[in-house]
C-alpha positions as CSV (number, residue, x, y, z in Angstrom):
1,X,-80.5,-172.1,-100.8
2,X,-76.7,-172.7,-101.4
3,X,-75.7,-170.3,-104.2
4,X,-73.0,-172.2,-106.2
5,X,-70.4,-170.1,-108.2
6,X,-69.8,-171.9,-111.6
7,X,-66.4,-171.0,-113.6
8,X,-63.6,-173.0,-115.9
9,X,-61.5,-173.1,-113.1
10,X,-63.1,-173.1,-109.8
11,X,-66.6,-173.8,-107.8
12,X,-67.4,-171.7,-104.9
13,X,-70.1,-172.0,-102.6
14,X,-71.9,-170.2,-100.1
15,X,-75.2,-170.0,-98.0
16,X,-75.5,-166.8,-98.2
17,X,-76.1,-166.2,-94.4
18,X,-72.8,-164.6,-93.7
19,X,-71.1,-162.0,-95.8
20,X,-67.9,-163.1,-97.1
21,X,-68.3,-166.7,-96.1
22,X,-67.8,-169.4,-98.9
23,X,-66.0,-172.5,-99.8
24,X,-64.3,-173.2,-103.1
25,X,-63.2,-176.2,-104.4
26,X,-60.5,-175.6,-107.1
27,X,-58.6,-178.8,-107.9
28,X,-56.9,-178.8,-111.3
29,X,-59.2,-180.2,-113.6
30,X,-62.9,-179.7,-113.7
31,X,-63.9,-183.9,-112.8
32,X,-62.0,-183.5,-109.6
33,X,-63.8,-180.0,-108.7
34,X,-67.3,-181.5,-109.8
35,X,-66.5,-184.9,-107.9
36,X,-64.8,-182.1,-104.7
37,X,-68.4,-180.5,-104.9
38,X,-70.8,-183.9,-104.9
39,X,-68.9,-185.6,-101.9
40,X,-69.7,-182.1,-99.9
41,X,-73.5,-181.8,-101.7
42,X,-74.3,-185.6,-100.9
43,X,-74.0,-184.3,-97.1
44,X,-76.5,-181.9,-97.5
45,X,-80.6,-182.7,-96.4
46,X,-82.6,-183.1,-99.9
47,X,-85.1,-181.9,-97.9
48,X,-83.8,-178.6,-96.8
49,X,-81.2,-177.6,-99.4
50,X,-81.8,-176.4,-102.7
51,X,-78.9,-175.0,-105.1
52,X,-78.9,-172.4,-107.6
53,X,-76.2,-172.3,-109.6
54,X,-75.0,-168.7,-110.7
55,X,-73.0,-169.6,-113.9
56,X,-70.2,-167.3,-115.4
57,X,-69.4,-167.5,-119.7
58,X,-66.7,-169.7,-118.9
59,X,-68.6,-172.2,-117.0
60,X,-71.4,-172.9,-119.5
61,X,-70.2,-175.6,-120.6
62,X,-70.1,-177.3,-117.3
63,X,-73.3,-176.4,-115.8
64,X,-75.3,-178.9,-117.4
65,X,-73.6,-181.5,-116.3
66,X,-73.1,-179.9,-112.5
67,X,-77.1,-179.3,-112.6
68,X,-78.0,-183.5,-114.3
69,X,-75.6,-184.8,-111.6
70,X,-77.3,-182.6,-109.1
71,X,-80.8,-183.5,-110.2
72,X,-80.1,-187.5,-110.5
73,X,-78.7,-186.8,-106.8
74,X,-82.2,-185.6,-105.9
75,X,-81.7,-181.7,-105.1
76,X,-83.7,-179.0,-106.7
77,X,-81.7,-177.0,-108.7
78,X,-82.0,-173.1,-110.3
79,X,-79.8,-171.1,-112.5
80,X,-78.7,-167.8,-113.0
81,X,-75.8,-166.2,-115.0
82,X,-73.2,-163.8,-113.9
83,X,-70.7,-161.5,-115.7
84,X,-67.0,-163.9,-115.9
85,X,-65.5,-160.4,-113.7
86,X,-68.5,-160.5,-111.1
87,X,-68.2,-162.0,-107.8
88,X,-71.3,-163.4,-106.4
89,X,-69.1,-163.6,-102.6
């Protein structure tokens, strides 16, 4: 699975097969970071990739519309919630 880091001002993302190894995308407003994301997702096999999306308080608002746009895209999706001080890489 990709783990997907959800905040108000940035979305990181990692495989979680290397330690330290992620990608962020942290353009100024949050339709540019969603849109930053979807180009990269949309290159990723439905078949193989599945994304769970570790959401912090300040991204709440934003993960339902990162999970519908997700789902309508075809990807299985799953959630979990982190502390807005944790890092998940």
């Amino acid at each position: 699975p990709w783990l997907v880091e959800l905040s108000a001002r940035k979305i990181r993302i990692s495989s979680g097969l290397k330690a330290g190894a992620f990608m962020e995308f942290e353009a100024d407003d949050l339709g540019q970071r969603v849109k930053q994301f979807l180009l990269w997702a949309k290159q990723q096999d439905k078949a193989q990739c599945y994304f769970v999306l570790l959401i912090k308080p300040s991204g709440c608002r934003y993960a339902d519309l990162l999970r519908a746009l997700l789902s309508k895209s075809g990807y299985e999706t799953g959630t979990d919630l982190l502390p807005e001080n944790w890092s998940a890489f």
